[in-house]
GUBA-705921 format. One record per residue: x, z, y of N, C-alpha, C, CB in turn; residue in three letters. Coordinates in steps of 0.001 Angstrom, whole numbers, plus 500000, padded with zeros to 6 digits. Glycine has a CB too. Layout:
<pts>
XZYXZYXZYXZYALA;...
</pts>
This chain:
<pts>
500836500000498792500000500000500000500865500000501249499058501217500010UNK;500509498875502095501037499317503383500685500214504597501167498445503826UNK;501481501184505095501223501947506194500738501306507200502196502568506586UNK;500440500306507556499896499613508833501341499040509735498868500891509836UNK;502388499721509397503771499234510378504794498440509387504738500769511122UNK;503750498034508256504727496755507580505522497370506466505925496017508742UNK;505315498521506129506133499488505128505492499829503791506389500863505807UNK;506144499935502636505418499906501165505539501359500948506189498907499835UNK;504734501753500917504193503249500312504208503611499029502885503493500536UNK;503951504452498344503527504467496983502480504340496842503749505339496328UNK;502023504184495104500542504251495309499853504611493999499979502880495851UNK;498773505426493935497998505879492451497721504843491590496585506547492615UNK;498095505487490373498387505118488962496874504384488676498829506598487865UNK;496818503321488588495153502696487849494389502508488756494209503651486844UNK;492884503436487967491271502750488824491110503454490495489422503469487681UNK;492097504712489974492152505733491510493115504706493017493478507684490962UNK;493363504196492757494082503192493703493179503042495015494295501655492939UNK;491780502347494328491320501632495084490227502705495965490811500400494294UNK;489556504017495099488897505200495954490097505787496647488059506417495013UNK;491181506041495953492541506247497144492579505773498440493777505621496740UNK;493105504652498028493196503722499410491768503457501174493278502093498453UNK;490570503587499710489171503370500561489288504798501320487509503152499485UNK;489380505939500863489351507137501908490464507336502600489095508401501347UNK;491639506812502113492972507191503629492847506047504839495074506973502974UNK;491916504672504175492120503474505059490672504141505739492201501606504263UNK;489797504777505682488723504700506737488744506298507250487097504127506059UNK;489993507041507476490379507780507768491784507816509075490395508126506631UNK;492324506511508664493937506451508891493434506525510707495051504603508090UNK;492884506073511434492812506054513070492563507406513440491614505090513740UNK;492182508449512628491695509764512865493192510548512284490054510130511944UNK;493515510560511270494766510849510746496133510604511878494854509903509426UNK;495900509298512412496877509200513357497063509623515164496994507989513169UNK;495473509552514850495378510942516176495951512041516067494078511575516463UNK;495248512779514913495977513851514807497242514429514899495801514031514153UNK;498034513242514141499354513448514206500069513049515544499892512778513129UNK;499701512293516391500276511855517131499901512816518756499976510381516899UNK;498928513637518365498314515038519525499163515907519375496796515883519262UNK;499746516367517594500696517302517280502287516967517946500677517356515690UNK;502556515631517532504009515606518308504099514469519321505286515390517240UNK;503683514237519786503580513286520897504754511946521204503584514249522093UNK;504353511764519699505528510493519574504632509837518358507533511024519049UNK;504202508183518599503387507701517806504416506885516542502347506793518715UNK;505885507129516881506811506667515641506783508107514561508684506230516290UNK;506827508369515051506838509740513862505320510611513402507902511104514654UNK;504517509757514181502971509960513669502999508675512418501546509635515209UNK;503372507731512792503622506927511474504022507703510419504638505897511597UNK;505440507977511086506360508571509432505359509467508922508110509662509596UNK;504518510496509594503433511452508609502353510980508164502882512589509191UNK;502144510097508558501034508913507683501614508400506611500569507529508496UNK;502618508008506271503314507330505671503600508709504162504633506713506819UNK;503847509791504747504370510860504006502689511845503525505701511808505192UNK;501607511464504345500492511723503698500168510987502463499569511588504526UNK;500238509634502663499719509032501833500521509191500322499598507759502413UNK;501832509387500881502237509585499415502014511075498480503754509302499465UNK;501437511608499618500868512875498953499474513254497668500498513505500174UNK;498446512188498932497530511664498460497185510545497359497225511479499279UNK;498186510023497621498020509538496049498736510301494937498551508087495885UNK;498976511353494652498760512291493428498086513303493601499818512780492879UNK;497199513683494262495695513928494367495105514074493513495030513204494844UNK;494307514437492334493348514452491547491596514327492144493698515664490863UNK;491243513289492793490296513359493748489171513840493599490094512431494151UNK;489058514009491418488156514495491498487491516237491754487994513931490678UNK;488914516521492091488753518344492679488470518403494335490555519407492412UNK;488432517225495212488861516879496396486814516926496555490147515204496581UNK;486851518253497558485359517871497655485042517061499227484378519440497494UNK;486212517817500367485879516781501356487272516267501695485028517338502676UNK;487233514442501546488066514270501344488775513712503048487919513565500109UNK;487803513933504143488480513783505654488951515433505367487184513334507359UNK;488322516299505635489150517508505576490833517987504990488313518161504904UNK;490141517210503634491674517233502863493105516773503194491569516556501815UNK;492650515747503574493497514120504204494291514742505850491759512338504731UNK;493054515399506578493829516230507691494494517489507476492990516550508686UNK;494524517803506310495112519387505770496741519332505568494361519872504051UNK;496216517777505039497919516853504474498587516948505507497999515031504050UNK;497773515708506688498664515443507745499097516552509295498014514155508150UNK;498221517192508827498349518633509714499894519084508970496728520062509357UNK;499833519564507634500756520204507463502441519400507529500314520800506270UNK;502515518139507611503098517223507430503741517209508775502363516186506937UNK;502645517368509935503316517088511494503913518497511644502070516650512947UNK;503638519098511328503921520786511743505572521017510698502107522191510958UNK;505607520493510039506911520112509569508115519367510504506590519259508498UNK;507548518546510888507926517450511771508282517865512979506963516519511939UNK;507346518704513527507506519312514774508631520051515108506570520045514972UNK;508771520877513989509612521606514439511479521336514599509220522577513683UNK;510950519576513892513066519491513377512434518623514968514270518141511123UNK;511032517987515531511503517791516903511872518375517989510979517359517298UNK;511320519702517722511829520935518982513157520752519444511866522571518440UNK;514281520665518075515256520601517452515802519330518472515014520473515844UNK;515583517912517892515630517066518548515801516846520371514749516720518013UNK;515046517482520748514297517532522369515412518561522787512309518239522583UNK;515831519224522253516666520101523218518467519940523319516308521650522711UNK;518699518723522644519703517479523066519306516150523506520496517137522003UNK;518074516042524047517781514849525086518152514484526336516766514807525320UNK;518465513342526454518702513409527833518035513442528743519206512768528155UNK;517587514211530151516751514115530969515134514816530508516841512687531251UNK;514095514676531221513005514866531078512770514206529570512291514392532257UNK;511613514561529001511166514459527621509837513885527712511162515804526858UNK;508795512821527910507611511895528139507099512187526621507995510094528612UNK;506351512379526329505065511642525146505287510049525393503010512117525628UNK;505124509626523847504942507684523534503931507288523993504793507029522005UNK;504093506844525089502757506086525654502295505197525310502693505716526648UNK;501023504947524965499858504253523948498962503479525036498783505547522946UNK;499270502249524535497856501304525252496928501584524252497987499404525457UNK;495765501785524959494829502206524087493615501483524428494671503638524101UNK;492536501156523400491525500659523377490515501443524799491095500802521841UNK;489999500433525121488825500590526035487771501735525248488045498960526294UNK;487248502183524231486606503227523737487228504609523595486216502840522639UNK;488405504495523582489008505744524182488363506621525414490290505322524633UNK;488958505657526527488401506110527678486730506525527884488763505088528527UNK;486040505601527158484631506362527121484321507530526476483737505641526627UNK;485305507927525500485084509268524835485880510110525622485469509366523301UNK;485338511141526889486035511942527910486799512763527209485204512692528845UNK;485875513549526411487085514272525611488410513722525250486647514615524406UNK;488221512976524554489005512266523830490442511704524557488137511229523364UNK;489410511183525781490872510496526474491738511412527239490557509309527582UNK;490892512885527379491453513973528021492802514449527065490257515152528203UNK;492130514544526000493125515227524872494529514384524693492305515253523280UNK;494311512957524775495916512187524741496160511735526126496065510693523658UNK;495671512227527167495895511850528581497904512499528442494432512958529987UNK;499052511695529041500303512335529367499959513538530001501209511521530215UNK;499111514160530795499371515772531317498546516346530125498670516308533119UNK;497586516034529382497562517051528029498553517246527268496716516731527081UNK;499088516060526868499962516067525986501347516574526295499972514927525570UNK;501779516614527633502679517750528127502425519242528019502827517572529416UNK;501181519857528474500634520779528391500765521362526860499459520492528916UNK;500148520225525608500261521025524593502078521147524169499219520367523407UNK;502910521081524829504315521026524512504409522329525339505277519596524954UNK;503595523051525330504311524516526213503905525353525222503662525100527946UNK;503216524650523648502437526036523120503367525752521821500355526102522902UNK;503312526722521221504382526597519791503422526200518887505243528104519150UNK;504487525417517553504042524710516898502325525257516630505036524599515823UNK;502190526175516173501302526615515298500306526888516140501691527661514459UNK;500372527157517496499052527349518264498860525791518902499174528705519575UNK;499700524894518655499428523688519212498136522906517729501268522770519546UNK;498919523184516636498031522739515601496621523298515684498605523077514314UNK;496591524614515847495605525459515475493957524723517240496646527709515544UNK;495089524614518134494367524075519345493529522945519163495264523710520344UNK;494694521968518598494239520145518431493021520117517119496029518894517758UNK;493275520890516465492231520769515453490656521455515713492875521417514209UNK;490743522339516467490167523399516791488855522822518133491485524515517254UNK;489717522491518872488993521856520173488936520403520236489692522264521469UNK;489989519797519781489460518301519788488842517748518170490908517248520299UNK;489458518114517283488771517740516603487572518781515788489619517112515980UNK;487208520018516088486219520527515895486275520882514108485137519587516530UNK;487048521502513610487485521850512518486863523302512429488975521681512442UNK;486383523140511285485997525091510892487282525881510899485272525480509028UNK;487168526810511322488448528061510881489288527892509770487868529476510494UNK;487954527880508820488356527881507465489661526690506655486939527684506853UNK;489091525859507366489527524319506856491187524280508226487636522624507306UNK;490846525122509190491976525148510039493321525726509382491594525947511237UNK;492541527120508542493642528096508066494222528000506775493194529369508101UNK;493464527047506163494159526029505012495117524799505330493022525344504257UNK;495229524539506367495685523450507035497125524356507588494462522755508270UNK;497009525137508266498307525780509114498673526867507709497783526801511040UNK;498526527630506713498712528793505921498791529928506760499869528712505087UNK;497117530198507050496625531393507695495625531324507739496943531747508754UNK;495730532966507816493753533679507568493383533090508270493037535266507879UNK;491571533079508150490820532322509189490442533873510194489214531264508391UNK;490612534959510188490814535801511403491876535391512009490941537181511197UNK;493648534966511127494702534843512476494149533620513158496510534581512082UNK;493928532487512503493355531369513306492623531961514263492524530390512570UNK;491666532360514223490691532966515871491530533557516258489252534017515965UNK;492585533780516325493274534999517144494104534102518509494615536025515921UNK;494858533216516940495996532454517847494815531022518330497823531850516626UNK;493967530348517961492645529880518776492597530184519751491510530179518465UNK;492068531383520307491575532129521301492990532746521838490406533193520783UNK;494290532178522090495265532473522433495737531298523138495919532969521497UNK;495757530186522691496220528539522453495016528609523849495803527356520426UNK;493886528656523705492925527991524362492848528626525845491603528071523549UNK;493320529833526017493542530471527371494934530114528068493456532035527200UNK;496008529930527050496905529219528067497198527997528247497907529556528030UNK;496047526887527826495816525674528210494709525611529237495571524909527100UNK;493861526622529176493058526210530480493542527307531473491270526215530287UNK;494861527809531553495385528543532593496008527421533487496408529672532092UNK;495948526367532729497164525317533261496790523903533624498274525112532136UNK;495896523758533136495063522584533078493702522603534324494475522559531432UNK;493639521401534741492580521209536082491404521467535698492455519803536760UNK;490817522292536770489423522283536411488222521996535889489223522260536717UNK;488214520426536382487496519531536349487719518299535370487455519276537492UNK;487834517411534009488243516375533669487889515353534500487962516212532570UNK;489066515005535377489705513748536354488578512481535710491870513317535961UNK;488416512035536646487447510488536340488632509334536317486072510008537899UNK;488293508608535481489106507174535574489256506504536949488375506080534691UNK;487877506916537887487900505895539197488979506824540033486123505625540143UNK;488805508332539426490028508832540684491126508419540204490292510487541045UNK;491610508379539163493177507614538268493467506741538652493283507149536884UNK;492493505489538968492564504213539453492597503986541009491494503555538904UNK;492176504694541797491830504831542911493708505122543781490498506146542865UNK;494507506425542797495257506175542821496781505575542356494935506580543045UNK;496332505167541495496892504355540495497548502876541613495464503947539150UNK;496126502701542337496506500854543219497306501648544165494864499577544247UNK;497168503168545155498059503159546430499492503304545660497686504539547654UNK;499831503436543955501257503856543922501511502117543528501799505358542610UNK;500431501385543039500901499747542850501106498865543981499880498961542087UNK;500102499321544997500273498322546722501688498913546807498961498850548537UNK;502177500097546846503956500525547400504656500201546684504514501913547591UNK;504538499459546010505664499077544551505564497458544592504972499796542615UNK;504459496966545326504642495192545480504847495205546844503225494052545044UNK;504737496144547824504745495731549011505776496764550117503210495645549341UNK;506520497785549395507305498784549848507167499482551004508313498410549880UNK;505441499871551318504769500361552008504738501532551496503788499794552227UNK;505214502967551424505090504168550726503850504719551644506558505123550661UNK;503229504279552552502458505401553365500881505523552791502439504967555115UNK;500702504548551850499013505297551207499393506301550179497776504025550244UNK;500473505336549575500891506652548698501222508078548938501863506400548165UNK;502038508112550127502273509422550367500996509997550798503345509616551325UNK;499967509456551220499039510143552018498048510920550082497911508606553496UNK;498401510351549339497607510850548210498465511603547290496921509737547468UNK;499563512005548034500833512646546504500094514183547277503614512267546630UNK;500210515314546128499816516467546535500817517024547033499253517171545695UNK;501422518132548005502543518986548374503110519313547470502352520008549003UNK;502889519608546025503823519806545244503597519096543588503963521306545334UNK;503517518121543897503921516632543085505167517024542404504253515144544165UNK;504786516826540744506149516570540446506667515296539515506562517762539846UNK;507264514544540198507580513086539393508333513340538041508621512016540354UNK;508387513250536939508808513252535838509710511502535315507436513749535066UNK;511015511335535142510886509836534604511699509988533315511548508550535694UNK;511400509375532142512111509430530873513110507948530419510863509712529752UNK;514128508557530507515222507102530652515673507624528841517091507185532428UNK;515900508705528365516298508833527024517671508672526920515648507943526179UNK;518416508485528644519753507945528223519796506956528028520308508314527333UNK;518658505777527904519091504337527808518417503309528871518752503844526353UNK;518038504003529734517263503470530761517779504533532051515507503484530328UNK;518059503383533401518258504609534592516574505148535084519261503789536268UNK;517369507061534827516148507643535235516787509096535888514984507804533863UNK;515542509627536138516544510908537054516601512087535643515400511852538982UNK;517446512689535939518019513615535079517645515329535183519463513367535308UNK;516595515016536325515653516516536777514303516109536818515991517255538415UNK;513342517117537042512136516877537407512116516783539201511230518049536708UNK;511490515740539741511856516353540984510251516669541494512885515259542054UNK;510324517690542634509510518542542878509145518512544334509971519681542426UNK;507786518239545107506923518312546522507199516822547027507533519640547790UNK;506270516560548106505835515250548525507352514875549064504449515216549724UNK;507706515282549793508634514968550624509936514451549743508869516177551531UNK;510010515094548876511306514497547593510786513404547163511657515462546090UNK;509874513708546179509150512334545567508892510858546278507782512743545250UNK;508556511355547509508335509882548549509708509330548940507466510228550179UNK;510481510403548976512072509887550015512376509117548587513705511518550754UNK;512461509652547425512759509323546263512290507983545779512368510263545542UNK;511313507370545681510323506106546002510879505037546735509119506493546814UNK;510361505705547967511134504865549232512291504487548588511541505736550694UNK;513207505347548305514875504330547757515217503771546548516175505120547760UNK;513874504081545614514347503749544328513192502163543962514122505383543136UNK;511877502708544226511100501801543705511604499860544191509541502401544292UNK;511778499851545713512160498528545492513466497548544731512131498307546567UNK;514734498967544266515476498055543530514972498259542316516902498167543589UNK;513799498839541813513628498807540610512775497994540433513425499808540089UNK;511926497748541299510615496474540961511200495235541592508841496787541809UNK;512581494714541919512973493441542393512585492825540898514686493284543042UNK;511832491632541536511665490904540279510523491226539093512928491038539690UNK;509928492410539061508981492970538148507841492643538449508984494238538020UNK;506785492647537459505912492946537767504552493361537209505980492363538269UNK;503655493758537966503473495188537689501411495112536785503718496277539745UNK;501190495330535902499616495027535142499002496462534827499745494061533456UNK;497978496599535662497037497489535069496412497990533966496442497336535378UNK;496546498958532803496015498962531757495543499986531899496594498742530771UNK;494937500377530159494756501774529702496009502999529048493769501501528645UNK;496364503359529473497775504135529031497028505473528255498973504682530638UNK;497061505864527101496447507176526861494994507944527479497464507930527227UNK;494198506648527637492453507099527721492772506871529123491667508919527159UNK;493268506489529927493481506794531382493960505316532126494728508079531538UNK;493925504760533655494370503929533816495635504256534263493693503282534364UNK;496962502961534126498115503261534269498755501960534397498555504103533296UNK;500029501952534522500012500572534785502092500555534084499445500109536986UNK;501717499223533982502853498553532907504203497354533753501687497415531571UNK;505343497871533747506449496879534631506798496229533852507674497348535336UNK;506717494767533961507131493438533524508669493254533906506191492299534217UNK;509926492748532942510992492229534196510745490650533109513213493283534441UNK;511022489451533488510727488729532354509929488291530973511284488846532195UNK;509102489019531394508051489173530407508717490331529230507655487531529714UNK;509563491193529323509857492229528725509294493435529639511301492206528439UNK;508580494502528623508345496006529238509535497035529742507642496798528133UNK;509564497090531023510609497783531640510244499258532198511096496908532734UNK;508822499882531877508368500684531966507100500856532352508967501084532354UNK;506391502122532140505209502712531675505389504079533288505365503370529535UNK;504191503679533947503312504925534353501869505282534758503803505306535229UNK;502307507095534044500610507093534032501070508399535374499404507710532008UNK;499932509044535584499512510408536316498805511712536309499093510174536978UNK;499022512300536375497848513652537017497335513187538169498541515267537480UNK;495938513640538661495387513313539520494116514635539620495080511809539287UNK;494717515733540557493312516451540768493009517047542354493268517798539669UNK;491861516345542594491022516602543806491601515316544455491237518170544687UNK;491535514084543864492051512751544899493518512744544799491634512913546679UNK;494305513370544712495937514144545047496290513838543898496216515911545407UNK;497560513154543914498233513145542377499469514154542550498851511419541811UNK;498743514892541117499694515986541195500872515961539869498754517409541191UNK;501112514971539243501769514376538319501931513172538311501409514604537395UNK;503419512716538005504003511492538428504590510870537250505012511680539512UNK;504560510464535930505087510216535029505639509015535076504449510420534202UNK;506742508274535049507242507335534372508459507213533270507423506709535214UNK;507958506248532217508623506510530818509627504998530816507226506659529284UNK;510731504704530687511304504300530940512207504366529129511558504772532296UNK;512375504647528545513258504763527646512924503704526601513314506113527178UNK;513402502499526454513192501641525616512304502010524047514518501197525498UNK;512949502897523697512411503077522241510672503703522307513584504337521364UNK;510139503985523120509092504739523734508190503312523855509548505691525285UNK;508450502417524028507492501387524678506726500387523887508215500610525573UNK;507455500400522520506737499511521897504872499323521657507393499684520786UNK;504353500886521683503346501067521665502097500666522881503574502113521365UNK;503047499794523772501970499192524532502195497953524735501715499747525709UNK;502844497335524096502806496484523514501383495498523045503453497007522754UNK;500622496572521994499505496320521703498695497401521354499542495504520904UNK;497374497311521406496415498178521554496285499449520479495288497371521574UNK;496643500734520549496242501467519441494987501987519424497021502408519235UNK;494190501872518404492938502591518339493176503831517676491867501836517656UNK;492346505044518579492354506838518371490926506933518101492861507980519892UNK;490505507753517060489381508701516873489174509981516534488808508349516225UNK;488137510472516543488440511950515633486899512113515628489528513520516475UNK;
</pts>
């Protein structure tokens, strides 16, 4: 069986092949949400798809009473593995650290939740909570998992689950905007940071960056990017002002869906030279993301479809 990225899997012995295959294939867009909410890199949401399935096919299905539950028990426990040799990873990176930004289907964005949960400032946000309250969160609130089926999934009581639940969920909405941001405010400012980037006019933009804006850019070391977060209007704009026109000589610049949200995509030659999306609350963008690191980009490329 192939993983969807061109790769041969293993696969169950005989008639189980084909009920195998029928429940991981009308599962796999939900499976890869999941995994890809847990570590915020859609190459290594593969690799745990890839490492579910070979799980699942030695399965005995007929003990398997629900078999979406099961299938996310796999890949839950699979990313939470994963996670942690990325912690590992991330703390010899170079520069700021971005989530894989995902062009994503137009039905994303109509599911608010949904596009909230893989929006770049969620998916930063859930990188402040440790592994296990990040799992216990994503399953919990976005995908609406019983306790029970949570604490089989992480190996814990379904009391610690409510504990660390109701732990996870207060210091994400300590941190997180009030209100879930509308697409028209995303877009609204989305064009004053695209008019200053074709026309090297910084002044709508600045008039919509909040006082303490913080631009984030992810070069990975293989792309020029800044090597801090930088922090308030006045940095970020001076910062703009000198950087954006030698970086968009020649680029140019297409509106999409970036992670449920609008965002927009730099062309140099018809190659992707970078990805940005935003925070945006009360009109004011209060998050500045651009992802810049080659290996990060393939995924918008073409459209991924998310469910849960």
């Amino acid at each position: 069986m192939s993983d969807g990225g061109g790769r041969t899997t293993g696969r169950p012995a005989g008639g189980r092949l084909d009920l195998a295959t029928e429940a991981f294939v009308a599962h796999r867009n939900l499976l890869f949400t999941v995994a890809y909410e847990m570590l915020g890199s859609a190459a290594d949401a593969e690799d745990v798809l890839q490492e579910t399935w070979l799980r699942w096919a030695g399965v005995d299905l007929g003990t398997v009473r629900d078999r979406r539950a099961y299938l996310v028990r796999i890949t839950t426990r699979q990313a939470l593995d994963r996670l942690r040799t990325l912690g590992r990873r991330k703390e010899s990176y170079v520069g700021p650290w971005l989530p894989e930004p995902l062009l994503t289907t137009p039905d994303v964005a109509e599911d608010v939740e949904l596009a909230d949960s893989v929006s770049m400032a969620m998916m930063l946000l859930l990188e402040t909570l440790a592994p296990t309250e990040r799992a216990v969160f994503v399953l919990r609130e976005v995908f609406d998992l019983a306790y029970g089926e949570i604490a089989e999934a992480v190996g814990k009581t379904p009391a610690a689950v409510r504990q660390i639940a109701h732990r996870a969920r207060a210091h994400v909405a300590a941190r997180r905007p009030r209100d879930v941001v509308s697409p028209a405010e995303t877009r609204a400012a989305l064009r004053a940071f695209q008019r200053a980037t074709e026309t090297g006019d910084l002044r709508d933009l600045l008039d919509i960056l909040a006082p303490d804006v913080v631009l984030l850019t992810d070069g990975g070391g293989l792309a020029h990017a800044m090597k801090e977060p930088v922090v308030g209007a006045g940095k970020v704009g001076n910062l703009l002002s000198g950087g954006l026109r030698a970086f968009t000589s020649g680029v140019t610049t297409e509106a999409v869906e970036i992670n449920g949200y609008p965002g927009l995509v730099f062309r140099l030659d018809g190659h992707i030279e970078g990805v940005v999306a935003m925070r945006v609350e009360d009109g004011l963008i209060t998050g500045l993301y651009i992802v810049r690191n080659p290996e990060k980009l393939s995924r918008v490329e073409r459209e991924t479809t998310l469910s849960r």
